[in-house]
C-alpha positions as a printed Julia matrix, in Angstrom:
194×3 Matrix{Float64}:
  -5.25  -32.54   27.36
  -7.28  -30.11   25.2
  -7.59  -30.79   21.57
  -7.26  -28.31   19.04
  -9.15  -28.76   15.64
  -7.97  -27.15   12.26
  -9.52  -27.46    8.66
  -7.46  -27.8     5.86
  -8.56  -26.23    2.3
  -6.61  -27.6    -0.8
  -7.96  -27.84   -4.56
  -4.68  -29.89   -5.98
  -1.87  -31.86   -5.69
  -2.01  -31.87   -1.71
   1.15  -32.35   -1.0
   1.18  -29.34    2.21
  -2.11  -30.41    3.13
   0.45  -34.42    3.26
   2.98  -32.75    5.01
   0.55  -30.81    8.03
  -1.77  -34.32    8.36
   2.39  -36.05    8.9
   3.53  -33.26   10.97
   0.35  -32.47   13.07
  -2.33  -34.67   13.39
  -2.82  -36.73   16.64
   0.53  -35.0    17.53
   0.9   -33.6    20.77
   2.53  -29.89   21.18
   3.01  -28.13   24.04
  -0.02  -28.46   26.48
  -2.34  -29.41   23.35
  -3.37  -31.74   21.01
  -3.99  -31.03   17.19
  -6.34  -32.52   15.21
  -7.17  -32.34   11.45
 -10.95  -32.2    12.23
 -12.19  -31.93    8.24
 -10.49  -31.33    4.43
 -12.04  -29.96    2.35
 -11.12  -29.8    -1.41
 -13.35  -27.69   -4.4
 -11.65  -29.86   -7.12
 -13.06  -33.66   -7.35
 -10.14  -34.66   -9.35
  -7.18  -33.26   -6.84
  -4.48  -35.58   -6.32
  -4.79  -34.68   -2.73
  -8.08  -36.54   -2.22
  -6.16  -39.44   -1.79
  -3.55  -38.21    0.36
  -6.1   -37.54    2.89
  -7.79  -40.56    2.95
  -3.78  -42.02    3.46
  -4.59  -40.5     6.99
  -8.12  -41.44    7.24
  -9.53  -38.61    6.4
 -12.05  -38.59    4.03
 -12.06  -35.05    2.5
 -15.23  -32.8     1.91
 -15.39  -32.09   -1.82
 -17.54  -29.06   -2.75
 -17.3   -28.35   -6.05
 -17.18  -24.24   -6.91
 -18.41  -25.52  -10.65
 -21.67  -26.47   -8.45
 -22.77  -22.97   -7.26
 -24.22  -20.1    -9.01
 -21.6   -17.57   -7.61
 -18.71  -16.95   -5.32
 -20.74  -15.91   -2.33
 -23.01  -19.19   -2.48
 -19.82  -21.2    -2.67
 -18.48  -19.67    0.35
 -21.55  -20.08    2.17
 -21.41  -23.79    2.04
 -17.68  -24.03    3.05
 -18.53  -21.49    5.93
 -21.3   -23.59    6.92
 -19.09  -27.4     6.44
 -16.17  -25.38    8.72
 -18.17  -24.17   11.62
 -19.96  -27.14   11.89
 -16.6   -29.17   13.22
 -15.85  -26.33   15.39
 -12.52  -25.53   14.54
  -9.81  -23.28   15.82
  -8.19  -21.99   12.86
  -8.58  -22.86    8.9
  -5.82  -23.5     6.95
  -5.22  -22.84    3.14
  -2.7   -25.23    1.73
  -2.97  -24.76   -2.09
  -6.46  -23.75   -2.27
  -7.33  -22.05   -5.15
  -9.89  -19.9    -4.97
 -10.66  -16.11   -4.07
 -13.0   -15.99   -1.22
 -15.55  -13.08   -0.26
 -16.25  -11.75    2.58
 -18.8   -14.3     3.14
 -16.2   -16.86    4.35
 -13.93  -13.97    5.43
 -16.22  -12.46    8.23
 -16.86  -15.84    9.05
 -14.02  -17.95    9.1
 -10.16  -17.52   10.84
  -7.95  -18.6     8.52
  -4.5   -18.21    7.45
  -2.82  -18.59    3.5
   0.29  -19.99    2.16
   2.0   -18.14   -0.58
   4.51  -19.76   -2.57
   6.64  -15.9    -2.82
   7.29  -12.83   -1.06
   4.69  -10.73   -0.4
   3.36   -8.29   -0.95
   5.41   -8.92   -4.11
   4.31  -11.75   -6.8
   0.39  -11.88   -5.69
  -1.56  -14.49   -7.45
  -1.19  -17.72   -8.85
   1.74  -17.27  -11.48
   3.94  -16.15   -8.24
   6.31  -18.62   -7.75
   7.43  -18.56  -12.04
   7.36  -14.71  -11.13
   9.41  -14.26   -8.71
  11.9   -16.5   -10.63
  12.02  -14.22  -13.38
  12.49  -11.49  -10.91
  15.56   -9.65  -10.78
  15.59  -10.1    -7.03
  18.46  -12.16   -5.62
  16.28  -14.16   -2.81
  13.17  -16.2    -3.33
  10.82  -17.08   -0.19
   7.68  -17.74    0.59
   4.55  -16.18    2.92
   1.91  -17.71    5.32
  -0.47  -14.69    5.95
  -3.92  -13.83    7.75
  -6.57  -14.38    4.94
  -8.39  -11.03    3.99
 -10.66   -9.77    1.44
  -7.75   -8.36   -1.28
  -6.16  -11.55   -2.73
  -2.73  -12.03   -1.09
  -2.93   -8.44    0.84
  -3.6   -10.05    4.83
  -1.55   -9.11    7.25
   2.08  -11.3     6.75
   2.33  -13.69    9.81
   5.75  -14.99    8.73
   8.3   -15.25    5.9
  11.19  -17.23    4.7
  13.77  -16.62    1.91
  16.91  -17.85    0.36
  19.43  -17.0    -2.19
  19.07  -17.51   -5.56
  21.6   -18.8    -7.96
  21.98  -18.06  -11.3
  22.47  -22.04  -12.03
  19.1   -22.42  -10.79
  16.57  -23.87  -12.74
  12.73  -22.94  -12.78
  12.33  -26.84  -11.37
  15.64  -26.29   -8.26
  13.29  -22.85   -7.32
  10.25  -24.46   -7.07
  11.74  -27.41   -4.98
  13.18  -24.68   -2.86
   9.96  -23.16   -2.54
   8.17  -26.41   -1.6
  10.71  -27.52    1.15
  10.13  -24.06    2.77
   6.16  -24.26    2.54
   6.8   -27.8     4.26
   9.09  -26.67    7.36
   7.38  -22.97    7.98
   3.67  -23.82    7.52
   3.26  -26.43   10.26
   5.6   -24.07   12.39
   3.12  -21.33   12.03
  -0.37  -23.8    12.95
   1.37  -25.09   16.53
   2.43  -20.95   17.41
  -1.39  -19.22   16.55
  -2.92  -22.41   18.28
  -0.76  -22.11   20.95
  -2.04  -18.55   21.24
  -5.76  -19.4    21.62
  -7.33  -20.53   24.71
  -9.5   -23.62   24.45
């Protein structure tokens, strides 16, 4: 059966990058195998360090703080990526704008925790609360060089309540992130020969 690799980026909490390691790796899909073949977090003191050594996966850390500019930085995590020769690269709460260094480079696909192209950036999901708009959703998209601006790959939404607090959105949010984004990995490797 052929395997299929994918990277995860993440810089905090890692609680996406929990739910794709529970959902997908070692897990058989249809006609393929998936496997988490690195992580790779810029931030040595994200919580989600140690959720990927819970799967025994000991993450890459490569500290942005350590390079003299953007470009350098995204040299090394082209470099760290190609080396396990994977499929697609997945951003799960990685926080950083990347150049065209890694973007020329690299495959990789984002998840946004709003509608785009509304609420860019990383104050979307309080945003898009404060929004008059009467649905909230998120985004996984095709990584390009404007932040937030790749071509949308898929979306879901849900109706907001006027009871809702900040905390019952961002809950919302999250349990969307965790049934869409690992939805969204199985159908683009699915697409791609091995």
């Amino acid at each position: 059966m052929p395997v299929k690799k994918i990277a995860i980026l993440f810089s905090g909490s890692g609680t996406n990058l929990e739910n794709l390691l529970k959902k997908l790796h070692n897990k058989e899909f249809d006609g393929f195998k998936i496997e988490v073949a690195v992580t790779i977090c810029n931030n040595p003191n994200a919580k989600g360090i140690m959720r990927s050594r819970k799967y025994g996966i000991e993450p890459i850390i490569i500290n942005h703080k350590d390079f003299a500019n953007r470009e350098d930085f995204d040299k090394e995590l082209v470099a760290t990526i190609k080396e396990r020769e994977v499929q697609l690269t997945v951003l799960a709460g990685f926080m950083r704008f990347l150049t065209p260094v890694f973007i020329s480079n690299i495959k990789a696909i984002n998840l946004h925790p709003a509608l785009l192209p509304l609420f860019k950036g990383g104050h979307a999901i309080e945003e898009s609360f404060k929004s008059g708009m009467k649905v909230g959703g998120i985004t996984v998209h095709h990584v390009s060089e404007e932040l937030d601006g790749g071509t949308i790959i898929a979306q879901r939404c849900f109706q907001k309540s006027s009871s809702m607090s900040l905390d019952d959105y961002e809950k919302k949010i999250h349990n969307l992130e965790y049934e869409l984004l690992p939805i969204v990995v199985v159908d683009l490797l699915s697409e791609i020969n091995s």
